[in-house]
Each structure stands twice: as structure tokens, then as C-alpha cells.
C-alpha positions, 0 to 999 in steps of 0.5 A: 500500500505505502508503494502505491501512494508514492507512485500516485505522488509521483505521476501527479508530479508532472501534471502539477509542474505542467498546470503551474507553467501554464499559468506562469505563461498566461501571467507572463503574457497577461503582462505583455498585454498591459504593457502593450496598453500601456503604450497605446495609451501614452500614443493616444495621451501624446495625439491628443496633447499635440492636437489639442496644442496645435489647435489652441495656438492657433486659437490664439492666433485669430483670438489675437487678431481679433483684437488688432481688428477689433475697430473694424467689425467688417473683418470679424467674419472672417476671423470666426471662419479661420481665414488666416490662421497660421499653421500650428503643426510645428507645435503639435510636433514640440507636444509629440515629443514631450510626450516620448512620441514622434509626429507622424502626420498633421492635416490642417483644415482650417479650424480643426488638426488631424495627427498622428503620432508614433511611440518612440518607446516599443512595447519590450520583450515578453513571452508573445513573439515580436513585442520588441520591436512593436511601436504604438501609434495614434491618432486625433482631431481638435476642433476649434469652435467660435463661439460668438455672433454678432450684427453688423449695422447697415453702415459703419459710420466713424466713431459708431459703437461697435457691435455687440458680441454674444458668445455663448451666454455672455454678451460683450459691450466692447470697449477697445480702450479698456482692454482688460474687459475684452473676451479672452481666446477661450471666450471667443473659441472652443478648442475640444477633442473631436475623435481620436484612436490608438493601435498597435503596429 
């Protein structure tokens, strides 16, 4: 009897040592898939950052010129359109690689950006075939949005008021002489994420 208990040990032996280097593998390439998440994550955090920059400078821009023409109403249309908005996929780069990520492409279409971003980083070595040289890359789109309207009046004659801005809920009575009490860029634009995607490559 004592002879066929050990036999019994010995034959379970192997199958113990299978069923823990099963898991053992599963752990290991559960591992790998939360590395490879956390690279498509850092590609995504680095596309969105890099749209959104590229959205706000420009932003800025027309925010800016808006207030140099704010003595002349007739080229606020404009302005709210996006006409002569400077491009702002070189800053979108400087945000791609402030977030260890390299530019890859960058649409402008007058007030919105498309990027996309590649992961300087790769996803590391582990128990799934390839992982090492696996980047991740992202994309997204900002949108700037403005946010105001306004009348024009039949005639601007000179020294006539000018018009009244309403942006959102906030109407403006314009004073160009007291420029602390003008609409600020975030004001006058939205700047949001309009879509975005990561993926493995």
C-alpha cells in the first residue's frame, strides 16, 4: 500500500509542474498585454496633447487678431471662419515629443488638426513573439469652435459703437480702450477633442 501512494505522488508530479507553467505563461503574457496598453495609451495621451496644442495656438492666433481688428467689425467674419490662421503643426510636433512620441502626420483644415503620432518607446520583450520591436501609434482631431455672433449695422459710420458680441451666454459691450474687459481666446473659441484612436503596429 505505502508503494502505491508514492507512485500516485509521483505521476501527479508532472501534471502539477505542467498546470503551474501554464499559468506562469498566461501571467507572463497577461503582462505583455498591459504593457502593450500601456503604450497605446501614452500614443493616444501624446495625439491628443499635440492636437489639442496645435489647435489652441492657433486659437490664439485669430483670438489675437481679433483684437488688432477689433475697430473694424467688417473683418470679424472672417476671423470666426479661420481665414488666416497660421499653421500650428510645428507645435503639435514640440507636444509629440514631450510626450516620448514622434509626429507622424498633421492635416490642417482650417479650424480643426488631424495627427498622428508614433511611440518612440516599443512595447519590450515578453513571452508573445515580436513585442520588441512593436511601436504604438495614434491618432486625433481638435476642433476649434467660435463661439460668438454678432450684427453688423447697415453702415459703419466713424466713431459708431461697435457691435455687440454674444458668445455663448455672455454678451460683450466692447470697449477697445479698456482692454482688460475684452473676451479672452477661450471666450471667443472652443478648442475640444473631436475623435481620436490608438493601435498597435
Amino acid at each position: 500500500m505505502p508503494s502505491r501512494k508514492f507512485g500516485d505522488t509521483g505521476q501527479a508530479f508532472p501534471i502539477y509542474i505542467m498546470v503551474v507553467a501554464g499559468l506562469l505563461f498566461l501571467a507572463f503574457a497577461y503582462f505583455a498585454v498591459g504593457q502593450a496598453a500601456v503604450n497605446r495609451n501614452g500614443a493616444q495621451t501624446a495625439a491628443d496633447a499635440a492636437a489639442l496644442a496645435a489647435a489652441q495656438q492657433t486659437r490664439d492666433q485669430l483670438a489675437g487678431q481679433w483684437t488688432l481688428d477689433i475697430l473694424d467689425p467688417t473683418k470679424w467674419g472672417d476671423i470666426f471662419k479661420g481665414v488666416g490662421a497660421v499653421d500650428g503643426c510645428g507645435r503639435a510636433g514640440q507636444l509629440a515629443a514631450q510626450n516620448d512620441a514622434s509626429l507622424e502626420s498633421c492635416q490642417h483644415d482650417v479650424l480643426s488638426y488631424t495627427v498622428g503620432v508614433t511611440t518612440n518607446k516599443t512595447v519590450g520583450q515578453s513571452v508573445v513573439p515580436g513585442t520588441e520591436n512593436m511601436k504604438s501609434d495614434a491618432q486625433a482631431t481638435a476642433v476649434i469652435e467660435p463661439l460668438c455672433t454678432f450684427e453688423l449695422p447697415g453702415e459703419a459710420a466713424a466713431g459708431a459703437p461697435l457691435p455687440e458680441l454674444t458668445c455663448k451666454d455672455k454678451n460683450w459691450d466692447l470697449n477697445p480702450d479698456d482692454p482688460t474687459g475684452l473676451p479672452k481666446p477661450q471666450d471667443l473659441f472652443d478648442v475640444h477633442l473631436a475623435e481620436s484612436q490608438a493601435n498597435d503596429e
